[in-house]
C-alpha positions in Angstrom: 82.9 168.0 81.2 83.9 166.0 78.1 84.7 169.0 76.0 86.0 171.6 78.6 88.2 174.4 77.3 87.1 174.1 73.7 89.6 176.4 71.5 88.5 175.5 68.1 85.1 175.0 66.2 84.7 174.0 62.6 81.4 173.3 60.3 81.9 170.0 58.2 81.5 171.2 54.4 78.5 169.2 52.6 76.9 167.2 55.9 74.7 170.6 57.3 74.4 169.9 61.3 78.3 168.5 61.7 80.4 170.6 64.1 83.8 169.5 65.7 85.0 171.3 68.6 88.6 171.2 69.7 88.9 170.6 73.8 91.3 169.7 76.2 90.0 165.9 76.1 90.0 165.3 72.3 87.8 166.3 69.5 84.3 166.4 70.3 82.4 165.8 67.2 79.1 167.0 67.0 76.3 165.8 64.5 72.3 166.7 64.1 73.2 170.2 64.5 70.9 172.9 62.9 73.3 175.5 61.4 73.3 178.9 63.7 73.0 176.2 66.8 74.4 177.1 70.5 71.1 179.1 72.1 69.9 175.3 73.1 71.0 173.8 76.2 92.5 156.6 67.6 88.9 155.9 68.5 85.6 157.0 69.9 85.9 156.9 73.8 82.6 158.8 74.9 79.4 158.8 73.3 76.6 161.5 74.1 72.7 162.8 73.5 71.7 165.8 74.1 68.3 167.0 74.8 67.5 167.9 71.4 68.6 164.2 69.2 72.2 165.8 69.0 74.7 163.2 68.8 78.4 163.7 70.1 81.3 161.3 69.5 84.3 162.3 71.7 87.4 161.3 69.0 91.0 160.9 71.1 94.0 159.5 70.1 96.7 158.9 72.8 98.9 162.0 73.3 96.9 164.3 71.3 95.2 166.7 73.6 94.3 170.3 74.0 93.2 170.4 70.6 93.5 174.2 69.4 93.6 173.8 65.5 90.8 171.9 62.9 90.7 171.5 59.3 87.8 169.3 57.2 89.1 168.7 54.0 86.8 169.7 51.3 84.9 166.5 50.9 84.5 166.7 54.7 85.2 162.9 55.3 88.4 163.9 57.1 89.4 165.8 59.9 92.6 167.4 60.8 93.4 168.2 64.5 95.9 169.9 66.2 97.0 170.3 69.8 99.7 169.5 72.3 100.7 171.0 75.6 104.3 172.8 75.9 106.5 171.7 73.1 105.1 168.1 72.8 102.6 169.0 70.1 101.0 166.8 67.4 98.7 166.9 64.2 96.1 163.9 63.7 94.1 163.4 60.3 91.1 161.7 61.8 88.7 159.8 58.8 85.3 160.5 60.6 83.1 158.1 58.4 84.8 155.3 60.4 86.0 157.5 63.4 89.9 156.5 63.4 
């Protein structure tokens, strides 16, 4: 599963239906969301649809995994991430209009 053991969940500000969930893979980042959503069934490396038009964009950056922290800064064009395993942990600042 492309976002197994997700520890972290955060609405972007201003763009209603944007959700990025922090998993062992990355930073799944979730868009055509309805807000209250979850009853229903450097780079982009996977790309997904869900049954609903949901769109999901798996963001990963070499060495950054287990991601356990977010942050959208107030405009909600970037994305901070943070994860690591043991003591080799890191913090990515993703800009998700172009997805680096």
């Amino acid at each position: 599963a492309l976002q197994a053991d997700a520890a972290a969940l955060a609405w972007r500000p201003a763009f209603p239906g944007t959700l990025a969930v922090g998993c062992k893979a990355g930073v799944a980042l979730w868009k055509g969301l309805e807000a209250g959503w979850g009853a229903r069934g450097a780079g982009v490396r996977h790309s997904a649809t869900a049954g609903g038009g949901e769109t999901m964009a798996l963001l990963q950056c070499g060495g950054h995994s287990s991601v356990c922290a977010l942050a959208w800064g107030p405009c909600g064009q970037r994305l901070a991430s943070g994860g690591g395993v043991g003591s080799a942990v890191s913090v990515v600042v993703w800009d998700t209009s172009s997805r680096e």
